[in-house]
KEZA-954001 format. One record per residue (C-alpha): residue in three letters; chain; x, y, z. Coordinates in Angstrom, 1 decimal. Last residue first. Layout:
N
<Ala; A; <X; Y; Z>>
...
This chain:
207
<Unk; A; <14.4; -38.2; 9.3>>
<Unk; A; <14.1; -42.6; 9.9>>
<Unk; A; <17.3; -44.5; 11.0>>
<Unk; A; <18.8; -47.5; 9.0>>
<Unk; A; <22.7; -46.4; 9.8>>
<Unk; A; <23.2; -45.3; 6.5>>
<Unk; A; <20.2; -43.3; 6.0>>
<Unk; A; <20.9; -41.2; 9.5>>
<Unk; A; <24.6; -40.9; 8.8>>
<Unk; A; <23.8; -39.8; 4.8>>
<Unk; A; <21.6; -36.9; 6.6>>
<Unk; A; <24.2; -36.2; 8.7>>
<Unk; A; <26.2; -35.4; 6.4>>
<Unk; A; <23.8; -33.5; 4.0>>
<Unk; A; <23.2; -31.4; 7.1>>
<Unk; A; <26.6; -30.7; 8.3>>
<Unk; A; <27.3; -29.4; 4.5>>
<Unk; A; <24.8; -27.2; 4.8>>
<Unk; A; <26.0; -25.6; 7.7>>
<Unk; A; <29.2; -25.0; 6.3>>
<Unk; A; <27.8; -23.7; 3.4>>
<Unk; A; <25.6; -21.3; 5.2>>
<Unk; A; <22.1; -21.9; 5.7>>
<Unk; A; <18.9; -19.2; 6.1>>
<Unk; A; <16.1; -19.6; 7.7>>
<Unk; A; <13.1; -17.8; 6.9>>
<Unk; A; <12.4; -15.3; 9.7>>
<Unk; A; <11.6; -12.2; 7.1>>
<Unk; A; <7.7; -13.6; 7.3>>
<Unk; A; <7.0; -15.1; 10.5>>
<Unk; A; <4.4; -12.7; 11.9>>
<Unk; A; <2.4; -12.5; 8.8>>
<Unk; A; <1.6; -15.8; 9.3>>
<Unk; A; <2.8; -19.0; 7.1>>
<Unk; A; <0.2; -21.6; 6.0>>
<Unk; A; <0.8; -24.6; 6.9>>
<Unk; A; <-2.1; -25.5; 9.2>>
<Unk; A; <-4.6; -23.8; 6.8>>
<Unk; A; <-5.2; -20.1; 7.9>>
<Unk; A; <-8.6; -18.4; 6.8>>
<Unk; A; <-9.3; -17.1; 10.5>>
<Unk; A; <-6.2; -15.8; 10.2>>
<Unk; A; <-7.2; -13.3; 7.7>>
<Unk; A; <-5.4; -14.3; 4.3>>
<Unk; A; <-2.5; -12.7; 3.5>>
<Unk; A; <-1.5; -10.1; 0.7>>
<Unk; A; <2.5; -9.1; -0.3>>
<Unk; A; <3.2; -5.9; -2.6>>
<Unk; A; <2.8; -3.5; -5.3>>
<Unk; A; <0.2; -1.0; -4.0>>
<Unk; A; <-3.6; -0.6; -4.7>>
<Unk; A; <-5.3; 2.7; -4.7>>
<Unk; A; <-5.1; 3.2; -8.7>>
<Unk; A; <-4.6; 6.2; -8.7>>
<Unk; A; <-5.2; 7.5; -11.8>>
<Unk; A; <-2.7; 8.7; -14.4>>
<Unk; A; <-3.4; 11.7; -16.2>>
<Unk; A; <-4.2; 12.5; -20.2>>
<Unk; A; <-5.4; 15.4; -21.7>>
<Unk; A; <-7.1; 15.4; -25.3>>
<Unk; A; <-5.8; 17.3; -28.6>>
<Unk; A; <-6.4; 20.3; -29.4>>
<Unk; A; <-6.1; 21.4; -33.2>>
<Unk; A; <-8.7; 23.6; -34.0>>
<Unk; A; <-9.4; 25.2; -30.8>>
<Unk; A; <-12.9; 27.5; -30.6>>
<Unk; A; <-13.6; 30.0; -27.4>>
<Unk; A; <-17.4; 30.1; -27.4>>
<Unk; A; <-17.3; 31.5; -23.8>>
<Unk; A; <-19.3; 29.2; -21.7>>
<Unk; A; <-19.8; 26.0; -23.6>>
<Unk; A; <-15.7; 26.3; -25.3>>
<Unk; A; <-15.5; 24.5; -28.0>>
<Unk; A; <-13.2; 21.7; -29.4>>
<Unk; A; <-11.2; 20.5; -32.9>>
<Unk; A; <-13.4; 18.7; -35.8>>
<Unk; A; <-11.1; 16.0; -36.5>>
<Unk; A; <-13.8; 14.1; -35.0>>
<Unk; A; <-16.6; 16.2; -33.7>>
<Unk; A; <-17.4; 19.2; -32.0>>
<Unk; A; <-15.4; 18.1; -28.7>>
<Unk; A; <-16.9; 20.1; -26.0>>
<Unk; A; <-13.8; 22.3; -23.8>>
<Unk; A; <-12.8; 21.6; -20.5>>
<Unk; A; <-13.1; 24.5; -18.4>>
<Unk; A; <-10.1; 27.2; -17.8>>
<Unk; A; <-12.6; 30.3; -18.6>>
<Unk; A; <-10.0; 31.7; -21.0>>
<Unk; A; <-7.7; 28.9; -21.8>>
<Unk; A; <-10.6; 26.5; -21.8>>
<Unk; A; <-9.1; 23.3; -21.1>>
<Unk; A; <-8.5; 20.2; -23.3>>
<Unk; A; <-10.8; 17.3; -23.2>>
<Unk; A; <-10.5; 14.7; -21.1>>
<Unk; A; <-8.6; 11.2; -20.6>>
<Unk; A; <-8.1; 9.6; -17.0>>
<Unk; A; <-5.5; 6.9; -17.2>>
<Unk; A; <-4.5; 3.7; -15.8>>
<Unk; A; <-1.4; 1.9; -15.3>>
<Unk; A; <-0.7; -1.7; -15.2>>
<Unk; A; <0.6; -2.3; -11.6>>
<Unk; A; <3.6; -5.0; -11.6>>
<Unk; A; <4.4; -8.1; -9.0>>
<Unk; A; <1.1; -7.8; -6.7>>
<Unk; A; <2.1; -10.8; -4.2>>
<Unk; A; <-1.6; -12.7; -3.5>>
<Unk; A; <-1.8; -15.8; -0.9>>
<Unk; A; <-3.9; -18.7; -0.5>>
<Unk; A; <-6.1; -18.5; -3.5>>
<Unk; A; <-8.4; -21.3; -4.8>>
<Unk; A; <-6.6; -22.0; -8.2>>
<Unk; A; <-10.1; -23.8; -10.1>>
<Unk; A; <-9.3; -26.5; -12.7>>
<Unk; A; <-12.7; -26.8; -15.1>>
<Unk; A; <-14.0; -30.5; -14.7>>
<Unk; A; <-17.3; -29.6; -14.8>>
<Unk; A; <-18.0; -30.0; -11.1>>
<Unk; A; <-15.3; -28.2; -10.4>>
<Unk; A; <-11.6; -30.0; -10.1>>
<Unk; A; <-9.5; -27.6; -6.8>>
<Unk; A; <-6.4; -26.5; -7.0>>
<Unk; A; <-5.0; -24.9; -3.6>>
<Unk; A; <-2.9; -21.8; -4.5>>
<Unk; A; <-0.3; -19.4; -4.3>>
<Unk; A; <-0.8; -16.3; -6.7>>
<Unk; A; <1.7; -14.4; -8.0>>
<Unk; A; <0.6; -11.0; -10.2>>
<Unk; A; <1.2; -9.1; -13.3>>
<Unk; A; <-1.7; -6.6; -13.6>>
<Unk; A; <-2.4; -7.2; -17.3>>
<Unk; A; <-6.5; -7.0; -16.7>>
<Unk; A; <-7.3; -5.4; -13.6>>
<Unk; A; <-7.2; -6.0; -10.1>>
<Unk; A; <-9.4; -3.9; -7.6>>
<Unk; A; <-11.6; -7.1; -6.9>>
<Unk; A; <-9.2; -9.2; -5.7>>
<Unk; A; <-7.7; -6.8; -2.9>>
<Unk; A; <-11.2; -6.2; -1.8>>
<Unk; A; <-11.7; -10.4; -1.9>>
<Unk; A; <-8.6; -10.4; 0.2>>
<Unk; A; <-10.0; -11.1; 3.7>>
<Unk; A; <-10.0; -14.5; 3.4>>
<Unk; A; <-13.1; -15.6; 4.8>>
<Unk; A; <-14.2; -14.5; 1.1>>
<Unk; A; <-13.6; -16.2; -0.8>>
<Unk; A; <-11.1; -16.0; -3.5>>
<Unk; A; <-11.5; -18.1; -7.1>>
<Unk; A; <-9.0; -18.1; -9.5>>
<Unk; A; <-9.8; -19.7; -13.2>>
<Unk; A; <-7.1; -20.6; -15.4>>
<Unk; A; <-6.1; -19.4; -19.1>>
<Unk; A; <-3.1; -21.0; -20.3>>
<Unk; A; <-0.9; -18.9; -22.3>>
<Unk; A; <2.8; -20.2; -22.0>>
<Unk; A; <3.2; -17.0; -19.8>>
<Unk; A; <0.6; -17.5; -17.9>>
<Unk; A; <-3.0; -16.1; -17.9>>
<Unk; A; <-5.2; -15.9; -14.8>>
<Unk; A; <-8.9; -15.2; -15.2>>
<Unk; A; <-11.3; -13.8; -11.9>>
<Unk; A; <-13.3; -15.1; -9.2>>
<Unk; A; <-14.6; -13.1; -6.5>>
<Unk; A; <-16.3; -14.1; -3.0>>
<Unk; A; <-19.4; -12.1; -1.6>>
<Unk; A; <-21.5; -15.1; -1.0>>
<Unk; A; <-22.8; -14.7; -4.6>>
<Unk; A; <-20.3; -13.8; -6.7>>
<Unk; A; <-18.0; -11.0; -7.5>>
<Unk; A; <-16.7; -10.1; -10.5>>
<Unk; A; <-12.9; -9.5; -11.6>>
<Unk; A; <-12.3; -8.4; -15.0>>
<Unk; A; <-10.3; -10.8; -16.8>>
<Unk; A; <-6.7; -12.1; -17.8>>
<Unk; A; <-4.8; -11.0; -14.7>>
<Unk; A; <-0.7; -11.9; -15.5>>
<Unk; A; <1.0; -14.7; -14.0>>
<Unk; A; <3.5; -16.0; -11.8>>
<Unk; A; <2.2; -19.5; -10.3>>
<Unk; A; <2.5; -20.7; -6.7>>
<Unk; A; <1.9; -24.8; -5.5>>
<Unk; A; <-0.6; -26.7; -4.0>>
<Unk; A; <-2.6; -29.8; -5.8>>
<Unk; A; <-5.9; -31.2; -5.6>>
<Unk; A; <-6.3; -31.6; -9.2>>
<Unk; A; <-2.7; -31.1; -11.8>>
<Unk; A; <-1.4; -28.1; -12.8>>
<Unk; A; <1.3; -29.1; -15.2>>
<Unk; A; <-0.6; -27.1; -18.1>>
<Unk; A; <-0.8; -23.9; -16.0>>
<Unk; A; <2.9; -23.2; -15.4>>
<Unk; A; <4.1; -24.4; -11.5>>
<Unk; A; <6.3; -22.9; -8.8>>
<Unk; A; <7.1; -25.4; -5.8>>
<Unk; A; <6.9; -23.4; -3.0>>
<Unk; A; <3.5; -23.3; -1.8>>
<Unk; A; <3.3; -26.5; 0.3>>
<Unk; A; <6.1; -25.2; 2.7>>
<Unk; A; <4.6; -22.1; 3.3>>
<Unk; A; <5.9; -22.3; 6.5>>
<Unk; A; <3.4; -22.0; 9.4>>
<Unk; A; <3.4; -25.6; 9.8>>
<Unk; A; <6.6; -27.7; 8.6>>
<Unk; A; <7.8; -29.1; 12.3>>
<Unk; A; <11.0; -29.6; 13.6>>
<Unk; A; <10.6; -31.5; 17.5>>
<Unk; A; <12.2; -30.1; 20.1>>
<Unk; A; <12.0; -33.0; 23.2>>
């Protein structure tokens, strides 16, 4: 006999949820964007803010059998994010998302500021004070109106899809190895479905 079964699916993550309708002991995904500075915690796990877009703050909390506490701890504030989750009540009745799954939506960008180069020993230049312009240490070379250089830094994180280790696995949730294999329905197959579904109901029989 084939049996269908809902392990390795992801099937409790789909339905997508705002903060307020987050309920206790409940599974579901949220689109959000980081609202705190990551820190770890003892045992090596890291817990960090979440903001929605109706503006509820909740905690997230990755351990760190799951292989993403790296991950975790290179987010920054406004990195806009997806997190699917297993809610959990704290002693002191605070909601905690425990993470099952991170998809990095949007990168905020980050950038390196310094002060302008020497043109004639090409090192960056001391600021001598605001509105003051810069100097040159070496040669003495004096700017009036410099202004500061900025460059993006890598951030070493990429847009994208994170898993837990396997070793972190609940029963439903879906390996790397099955992702792109989602099945897909066409109408006509659909349409089989719902009537055999109404067969099955009709005639007393259990799905």
């Amino acid at each position: 006999m084939i049996f269908r079964s809902n392990q390795g699916t992801n099937l409790h993550l789909l339905k997508e949820n705002n903060g307020i309708n987050i309920k206790p002991y409940t599974s579901g995904r949220i689109t959000c964007h980081v609202a705190s500075t990551p820190s770890v915690i003892n045992g090596g796990h890291v817990i960090f803010k979440i903001r929605d877009g109706f503006g509820s703050i909740l905690p997230v909390a990755v351990y760190q059998p799951t292989g993403l506490t790296k991950i975790a701890s290179m987010l920054i504030i406004g990195d806009r994010i997806e997190v699917g989750y297993g809610s959990h009540l704290k002693s002191n009745n605070q909601i905690t998302l425990n993470l099952e799954y991170l998809i990095i939506k949007e990168l905020v960008k980050v950038y390196n500021i310094r002060n302008p180069t020497c043109e004639k020993c090409s090192k960056n230049m001391k600021s001598e004070g605001k509105n003051k312009g810069y100097q040159c240490y070496i040669c003495k070379t004096r700017i009036r109106n410099g202004v500061k250089i900025k460059t993006e830094k890598n951030r070493k994180l990429k847009s994208g899809l994170y898993i837990p280790e396997p070793i972190a696995h609940r029963h439903l949730t879906k390996p790397s190895s099955r992702y792109g294999m989602e099945k897909r329905f066409n109408s006509i197959e659909i349409k089989y479905l719902l009537k055999s579904t109404k067969w099955i109901k009709d005639s007393g029989g259990l799905i």
